[in-house]
C-alpha positions in Angstrom: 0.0 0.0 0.0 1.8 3.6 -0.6 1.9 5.9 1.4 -0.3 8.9 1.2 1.5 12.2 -0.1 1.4 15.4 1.9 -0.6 18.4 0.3 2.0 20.4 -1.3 1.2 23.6 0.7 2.4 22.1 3.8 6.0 20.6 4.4 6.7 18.1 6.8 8.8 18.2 9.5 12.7 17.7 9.5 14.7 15.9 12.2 15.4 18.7 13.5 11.5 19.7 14.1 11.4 16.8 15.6 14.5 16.7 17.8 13.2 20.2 19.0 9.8 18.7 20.4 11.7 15.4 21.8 13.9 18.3 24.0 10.7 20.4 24.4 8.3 17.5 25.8 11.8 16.2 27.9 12.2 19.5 29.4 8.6 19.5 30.3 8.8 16.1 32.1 11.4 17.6 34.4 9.8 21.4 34.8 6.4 18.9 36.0 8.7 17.1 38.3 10.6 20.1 39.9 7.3 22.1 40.8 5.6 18.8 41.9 9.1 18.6 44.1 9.1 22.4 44.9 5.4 23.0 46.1 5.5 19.8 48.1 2.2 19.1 45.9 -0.4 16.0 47.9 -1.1 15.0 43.8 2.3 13.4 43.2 0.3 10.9 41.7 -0.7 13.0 39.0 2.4 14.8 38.2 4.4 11.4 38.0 1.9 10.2 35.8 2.0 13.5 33.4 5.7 13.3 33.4 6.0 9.7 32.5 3.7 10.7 29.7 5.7 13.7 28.0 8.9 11.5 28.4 7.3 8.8 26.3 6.2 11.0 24.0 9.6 12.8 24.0 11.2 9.7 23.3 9.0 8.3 20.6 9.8 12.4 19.4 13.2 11.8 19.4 12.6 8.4 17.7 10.7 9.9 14.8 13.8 12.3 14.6 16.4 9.4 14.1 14.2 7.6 11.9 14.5 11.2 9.6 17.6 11.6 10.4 18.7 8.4 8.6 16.5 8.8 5.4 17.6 12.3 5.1 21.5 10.8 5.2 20.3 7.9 2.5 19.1 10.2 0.5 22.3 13.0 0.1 
């Protein structure tokens, strides 16, 4: 089955898009974790959950990235 093509008004993201959300959603795992830390919050519960969640997303970010990364290498 082929893949469907992108309209041609909008561009899709580079590795380096991608690398920039991985580090954005990372950085927001550990901001979440130092005010859950700092404000001695009761909800830890939540805030561990929310953090484990933008690390996985960060990291299947950062995995999209290296997948780019490659096929942008392959095709120079």
């Amino acid at each position: 089955m082929p893949s469907p093509v992108p309209p041609a008004d909008r561009p899709r993201w580079t590795s380096a898009q991608w690398s920039y959300l991985a580090l954005g959603l990372n950085g927001g795992c550990l901001i979440v974790l130092f005010a859950n830390l700092l404000t001695r919050n009761e909800f830890w519960q939540v805030a561990v959950a929310l953090a484990i969640g933008l690390l996985l997303l960060g990291g299947l970010s950062a995995f999209q990235a290296r997948r780019l990364r490659l096929k942008e290498r392959r095709e120079l």
